[in-house]
C-alpha positions as a printed Julia matrix, in Angstrom:
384×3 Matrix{Float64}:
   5.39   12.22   -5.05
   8.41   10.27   -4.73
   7.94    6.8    -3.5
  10.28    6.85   -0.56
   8.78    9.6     0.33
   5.16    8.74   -0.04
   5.89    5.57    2.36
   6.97    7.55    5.26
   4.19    9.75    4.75
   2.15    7.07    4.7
   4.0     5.78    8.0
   3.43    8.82    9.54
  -0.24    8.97    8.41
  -0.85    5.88   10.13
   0.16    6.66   13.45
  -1.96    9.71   13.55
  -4.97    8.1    12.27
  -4.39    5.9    15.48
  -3.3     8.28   18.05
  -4.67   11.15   17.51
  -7.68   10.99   15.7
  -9.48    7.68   16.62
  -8.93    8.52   20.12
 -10.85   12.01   19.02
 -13.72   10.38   17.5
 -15.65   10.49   20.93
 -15.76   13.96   21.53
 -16.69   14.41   17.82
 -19.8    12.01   18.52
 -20.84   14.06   21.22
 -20.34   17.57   19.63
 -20.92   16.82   16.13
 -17.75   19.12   15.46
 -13.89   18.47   14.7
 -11.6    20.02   16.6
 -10.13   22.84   15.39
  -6.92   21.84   16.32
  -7.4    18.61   14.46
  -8.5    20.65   11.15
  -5.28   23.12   11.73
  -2.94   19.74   11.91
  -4.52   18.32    8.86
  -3.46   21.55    6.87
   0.24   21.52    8.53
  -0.05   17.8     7.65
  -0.53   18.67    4.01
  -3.89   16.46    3.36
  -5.8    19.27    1.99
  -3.37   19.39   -1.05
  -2.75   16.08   -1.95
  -3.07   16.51   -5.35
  -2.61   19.32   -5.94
   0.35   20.9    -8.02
   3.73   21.6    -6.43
   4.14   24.55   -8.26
   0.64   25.56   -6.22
   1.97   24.49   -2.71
   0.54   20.51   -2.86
   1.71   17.42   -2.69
   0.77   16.48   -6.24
   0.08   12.62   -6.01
  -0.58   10.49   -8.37
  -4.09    8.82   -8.39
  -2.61    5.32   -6.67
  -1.09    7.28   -3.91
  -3.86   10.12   -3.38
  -6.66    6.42   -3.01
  -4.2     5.07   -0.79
  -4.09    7.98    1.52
  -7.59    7.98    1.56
  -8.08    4.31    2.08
  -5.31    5.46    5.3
  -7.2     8.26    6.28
 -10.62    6.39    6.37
  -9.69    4.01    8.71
 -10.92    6.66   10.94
 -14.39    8.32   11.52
 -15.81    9.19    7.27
 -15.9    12.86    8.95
 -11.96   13.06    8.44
 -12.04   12.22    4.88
 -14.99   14.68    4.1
 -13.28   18.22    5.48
 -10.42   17.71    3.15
 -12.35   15.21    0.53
 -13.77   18.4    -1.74
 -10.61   20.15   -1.88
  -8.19   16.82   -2.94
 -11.08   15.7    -5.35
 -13.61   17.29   -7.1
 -12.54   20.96   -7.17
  -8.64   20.29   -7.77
  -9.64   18.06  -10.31
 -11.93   20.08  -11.84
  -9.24   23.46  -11.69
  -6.41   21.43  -13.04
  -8.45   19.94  -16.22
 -10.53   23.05  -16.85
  -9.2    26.33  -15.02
  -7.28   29.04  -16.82
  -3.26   29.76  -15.61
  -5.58   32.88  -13.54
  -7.79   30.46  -11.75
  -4.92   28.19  -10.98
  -2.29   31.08   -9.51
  -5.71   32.48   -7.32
  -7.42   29.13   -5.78
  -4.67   25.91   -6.29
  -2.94   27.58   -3.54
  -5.71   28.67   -1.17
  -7.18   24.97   -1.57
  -3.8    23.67   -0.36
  -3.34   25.26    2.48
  -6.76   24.13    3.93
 -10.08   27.09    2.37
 -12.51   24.37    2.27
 -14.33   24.07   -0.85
 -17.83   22.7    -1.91
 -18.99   20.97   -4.8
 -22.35   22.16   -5.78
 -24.04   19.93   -8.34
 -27.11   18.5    -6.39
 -30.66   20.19   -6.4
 -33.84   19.62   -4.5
 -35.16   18.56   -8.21
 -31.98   17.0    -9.77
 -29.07   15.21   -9.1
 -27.59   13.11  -12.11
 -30.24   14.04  -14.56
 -28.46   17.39  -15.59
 -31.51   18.79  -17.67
 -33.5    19.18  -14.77
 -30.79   21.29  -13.32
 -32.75   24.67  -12.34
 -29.98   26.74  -11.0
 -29.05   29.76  -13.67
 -26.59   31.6   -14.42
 -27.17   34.39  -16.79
 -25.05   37.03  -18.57
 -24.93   40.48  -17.01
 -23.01   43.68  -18.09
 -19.53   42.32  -18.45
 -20.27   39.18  -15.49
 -23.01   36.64  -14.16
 -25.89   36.49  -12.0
 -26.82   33.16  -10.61
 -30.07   32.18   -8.83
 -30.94   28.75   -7.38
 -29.91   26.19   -4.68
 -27.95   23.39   -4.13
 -28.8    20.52   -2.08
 -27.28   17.75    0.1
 -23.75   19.77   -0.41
 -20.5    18.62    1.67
 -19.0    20.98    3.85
 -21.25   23.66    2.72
 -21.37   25.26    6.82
 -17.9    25.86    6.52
 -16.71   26.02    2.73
 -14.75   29.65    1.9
 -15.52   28.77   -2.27
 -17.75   26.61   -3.65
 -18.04   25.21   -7.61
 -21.49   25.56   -8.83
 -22.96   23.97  -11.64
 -25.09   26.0   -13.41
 -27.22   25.97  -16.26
 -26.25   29.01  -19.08
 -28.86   27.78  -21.77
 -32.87   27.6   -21.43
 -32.34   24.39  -23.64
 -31.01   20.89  -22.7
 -28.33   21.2   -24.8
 -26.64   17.75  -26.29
 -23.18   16.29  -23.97
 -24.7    18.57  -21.35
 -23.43   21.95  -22.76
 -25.73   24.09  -21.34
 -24.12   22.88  -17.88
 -21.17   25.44  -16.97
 -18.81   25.92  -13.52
 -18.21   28.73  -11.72
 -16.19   30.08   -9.01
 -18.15   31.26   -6.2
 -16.9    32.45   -3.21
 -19.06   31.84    0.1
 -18.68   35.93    0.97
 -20.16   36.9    -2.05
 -23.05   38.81   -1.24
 -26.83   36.62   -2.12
 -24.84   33.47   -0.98
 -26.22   31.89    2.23
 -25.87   28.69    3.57
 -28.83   26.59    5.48
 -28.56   24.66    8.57
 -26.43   21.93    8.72
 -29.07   18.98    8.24
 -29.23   16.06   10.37
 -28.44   12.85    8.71
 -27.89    9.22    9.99
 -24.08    8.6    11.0
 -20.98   10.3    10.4
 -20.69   12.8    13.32
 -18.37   15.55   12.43
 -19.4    15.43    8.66
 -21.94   18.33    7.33
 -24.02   18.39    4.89
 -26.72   21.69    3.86
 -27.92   23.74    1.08
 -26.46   26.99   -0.6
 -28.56   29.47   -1.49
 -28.26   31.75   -4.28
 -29.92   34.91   -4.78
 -29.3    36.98   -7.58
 -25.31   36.35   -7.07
 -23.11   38.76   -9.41
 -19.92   37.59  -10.58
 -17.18   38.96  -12.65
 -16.03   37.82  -15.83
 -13.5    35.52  -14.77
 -15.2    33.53  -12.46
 -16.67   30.85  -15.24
 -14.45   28.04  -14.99
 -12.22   28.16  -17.91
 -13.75   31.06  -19.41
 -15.67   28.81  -21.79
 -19.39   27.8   -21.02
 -21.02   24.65  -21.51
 -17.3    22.72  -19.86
 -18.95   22.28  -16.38
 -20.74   19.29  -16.68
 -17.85   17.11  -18.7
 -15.31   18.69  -16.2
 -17.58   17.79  -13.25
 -17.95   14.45  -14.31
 -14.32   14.12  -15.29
 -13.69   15.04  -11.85
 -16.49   12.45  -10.65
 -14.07    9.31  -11.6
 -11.67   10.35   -8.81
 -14.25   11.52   -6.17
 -16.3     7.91   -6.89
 -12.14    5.89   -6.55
 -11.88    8.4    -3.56
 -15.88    7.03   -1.83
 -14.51    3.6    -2.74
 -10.87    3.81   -1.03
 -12.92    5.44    1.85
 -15.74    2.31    2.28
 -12.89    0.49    1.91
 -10.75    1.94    4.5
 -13.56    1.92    7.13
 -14.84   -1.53    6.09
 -10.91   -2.77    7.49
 -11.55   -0.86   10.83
 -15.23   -2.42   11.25
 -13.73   -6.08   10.5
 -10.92   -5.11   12.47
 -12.94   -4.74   15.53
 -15.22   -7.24   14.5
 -12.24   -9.66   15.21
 -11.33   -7.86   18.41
 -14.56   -8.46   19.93
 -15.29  -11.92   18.56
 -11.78  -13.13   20.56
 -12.86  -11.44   23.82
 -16.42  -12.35   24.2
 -16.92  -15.95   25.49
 -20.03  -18.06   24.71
 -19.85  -21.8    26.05
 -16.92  -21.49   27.82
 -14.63  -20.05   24.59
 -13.99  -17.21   22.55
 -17.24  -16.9    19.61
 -14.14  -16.97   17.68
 -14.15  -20.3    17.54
 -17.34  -20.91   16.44
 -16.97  -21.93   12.58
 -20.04  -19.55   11.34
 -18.41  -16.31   12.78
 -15.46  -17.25   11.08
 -17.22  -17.57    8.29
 -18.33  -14.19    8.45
 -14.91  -13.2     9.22
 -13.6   -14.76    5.97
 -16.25  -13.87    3.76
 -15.53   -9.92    5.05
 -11.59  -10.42    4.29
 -12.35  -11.54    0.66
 -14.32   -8.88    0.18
 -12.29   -6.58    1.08
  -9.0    -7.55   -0.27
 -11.16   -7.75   -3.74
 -12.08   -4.25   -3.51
  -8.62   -3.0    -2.76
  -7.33   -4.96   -5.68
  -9.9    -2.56   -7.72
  -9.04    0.15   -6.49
  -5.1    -0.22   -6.92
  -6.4    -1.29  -10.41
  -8.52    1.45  -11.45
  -6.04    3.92  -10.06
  -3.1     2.43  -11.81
  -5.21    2.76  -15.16
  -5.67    6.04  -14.39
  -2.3     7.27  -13.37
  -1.51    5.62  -17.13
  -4.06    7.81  -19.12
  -6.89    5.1   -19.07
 -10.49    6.52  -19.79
 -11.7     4.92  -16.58
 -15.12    5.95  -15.77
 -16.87    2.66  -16.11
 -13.89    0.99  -13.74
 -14.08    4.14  -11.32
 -17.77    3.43  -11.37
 -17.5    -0.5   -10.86
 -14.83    0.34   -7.96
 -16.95    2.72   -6.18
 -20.51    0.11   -6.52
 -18.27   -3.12   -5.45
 -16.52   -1.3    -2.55
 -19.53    0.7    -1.26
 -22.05   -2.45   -1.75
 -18.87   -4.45    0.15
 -18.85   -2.18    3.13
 -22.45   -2.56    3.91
 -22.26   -6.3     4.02
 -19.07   -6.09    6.07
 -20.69   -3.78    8.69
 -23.81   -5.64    8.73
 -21.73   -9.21    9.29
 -19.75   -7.2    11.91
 -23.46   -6.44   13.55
 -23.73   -9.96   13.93
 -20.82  -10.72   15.31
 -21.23   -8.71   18.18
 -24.63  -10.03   18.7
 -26.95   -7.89   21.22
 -24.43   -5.52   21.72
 -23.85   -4.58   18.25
 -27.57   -3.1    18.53
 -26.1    -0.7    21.23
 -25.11    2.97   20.62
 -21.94    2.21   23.62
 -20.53    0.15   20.79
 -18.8     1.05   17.67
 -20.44   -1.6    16.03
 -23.57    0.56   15.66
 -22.15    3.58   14.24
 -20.01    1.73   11.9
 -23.44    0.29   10.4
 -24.66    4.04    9.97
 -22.14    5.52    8.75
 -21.49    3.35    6.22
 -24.97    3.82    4.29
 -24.25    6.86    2.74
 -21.63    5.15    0.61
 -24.05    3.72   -1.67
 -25.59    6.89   -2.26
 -23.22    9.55   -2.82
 -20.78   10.42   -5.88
 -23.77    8.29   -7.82
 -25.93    6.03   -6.13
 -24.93    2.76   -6.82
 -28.06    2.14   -9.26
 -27.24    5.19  -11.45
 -24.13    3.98  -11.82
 -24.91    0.04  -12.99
 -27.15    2.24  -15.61
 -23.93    4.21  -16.5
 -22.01    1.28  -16.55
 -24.31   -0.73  -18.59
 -24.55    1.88  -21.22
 -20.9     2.32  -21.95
 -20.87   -1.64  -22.27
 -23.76   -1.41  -24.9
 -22.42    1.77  -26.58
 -18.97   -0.22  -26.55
 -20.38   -3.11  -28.14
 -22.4    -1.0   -31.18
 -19.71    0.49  -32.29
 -18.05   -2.97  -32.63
 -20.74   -4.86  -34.07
């Protein structure tokens, strides 16, 4: 996107993040739902195609500019990022790098204009270790059948398509090749979804499994045609969904801090603002550097990216640095408002539970210090 361009959006971004959709978050708490009329403005908006092609109706953003936007968006409720966070990550990425010029023309377009998508790699018995991976998906006739479920899976209650990671060999098969991606439309008869589960914080956001039951699917609807791609392309897609859960701790880390320094200016101990007390600010400060570090990583990583730069140990570092920063920040912010930062009536509260899942998801933050560790060592053997 052109630069000019991409700073009005970003203007314009902004301004609705303020006026419109932090001013919705309360009726969200309360219903656990966004507004439909929210969702439809997003699409009219444009933020479900990001980054996707223009030639396929998006924006197509360059990695700096699509973590920016995020980072924007996120300075509202997480639940904002997550309807359109599948469709601008994972499964664009994943279409773009691996799809054929037929999967492109049929789903860039329909993820653009706001079908949300789910990402279906989780399982009640795996999650990064791929070889446990139980789901199938077995040759039938001139198609597929696929049989399992997928756990823990974003926007799964209201996805029209899903990508599903399934396993096409008995064996575990070396780089992960018996791993491949398929399309899988939610109609598709043997698909059903479970309830929504309850988690800890971020109202709005849902979370469930997908169920498959002896799912037939044609030909065509194995990502790139070739088997034994979907793990590399999912994990090729990983490096801008873990930039994407770093811009978005990041982006609500700034809005906790933010009120943080609201509240410590209008509440009075002693006869003056708490703000004046030298071991809030140091909380303050401490919050500030932390944050400005992980937007610096960000910006870094993204840049790198934008150039052609493998950068899944830097995506990785990002996304442990900014998520491991956010729960600090929203803990400090806790203690700044004291008592009432304990409440539910404050935002304080929420902003310390919504914030956990950060660690977790797109690699929890000790799978990826493993990942990171063995690139450094694998790095390092092949110079010694």
């Amino acid at each position: 996107m052109d630069a000019d361009i991409f700073d009005q959006f970003i203007d314009q971004l902004e301004r609705y993040v303020r006026e419109r959709l932090i001013p919705a978050e309360k009726d969200i708490l309360e219903t656990n739902v966004i507004p439909d009329a929210i969702v439809d403005e997003m699409r009219e908006m444009g933020l479900f195609g990001l980054t996707t092609p223009e030639e396929y109706g998006g924006a197509e953003m360059s990695i700096a500019q699509y973590i920016r936007t995020i980072r924007t968006l996120s300075y509202a409720a997480p639940c904002y990022r997550s309807i359109v966070s599948i469709n601008i990550g994972m499964v664009c990425s994943a279409l773009k790098n691996g799809g054929t010029d037929a999967q492109k023309a049929e789903w860039l377009p329909r993820l653009a204009a706001g079908e949300i998508a789910s990402f279906g790699l989780t399982e009640p018995g795996s999650g990064s270790d791929s070889a446990a991976m139980q789901t199938t998906a077995v040759r039938s006739g001139n198609g597929w059948v696929l049989n399992g479920t997928k756990r823990y899976i974003t926007n799964a209650p209201s996805a029209k398509v899903a990508l599903i990671m399934a396993r096409t060999s008995k064996e575990a098969l070396p780089k992960n090749a018996h791993v491949s991606a398929f399309i899988v439309p939610m109609d598709t008869p043997g698909v059903s979804v479970g309830s929504s589960d309850k988690k800890m914080g971020q109202a709005g956001a849902h979370i469930a499994d997908i169920i498959m039951d002896d799912v037939k699917l044609p030909a065509d609807a194995l990502l790139g045609s070739e088997e034994g791609r979907g793990f590399a392309l999912a994990m090729k897609s990983l490096d801008n969904g873990r930039l994407s859960v770093g811009a978005a701790a990041t982006g609500y880390a700034r809005r906790a801090l933010d009120s943080a320094l609201r509240y410590a200016n209008e509440r009075k101990a002693f006869g003056e603002p708490i703000a004046n007390f030298q071991l809030i600010q140091q909380m303050l400060a401490e919050s500030e550097i932390e944050i400005y570090a992980a937007e610096c990583m960000l910006d870094d990583a993204a840049r790198r990216a934008d150039a052609g730069e493998n950068v899944l140990r830097k995506a990785a570092a990002a996304k442990v640095f900014a998520s491991e920063m956010c729960g600090r920040v929203v803990d400090r912010v806790v203690q700044i408002y004291g008592g009432a930062g304990y409440l539910a009536e404050y935002d304080a509260e929420r902003f310390f539970r919504d914030a956990r899942i950060y660690r977790i998801y797109e690699g929890t933050t000790q799978i990826l210090q493993l990942q990171i560790a063995k690139h450094m060592l694998r790095e390092w053997a092949a110079q010694a």
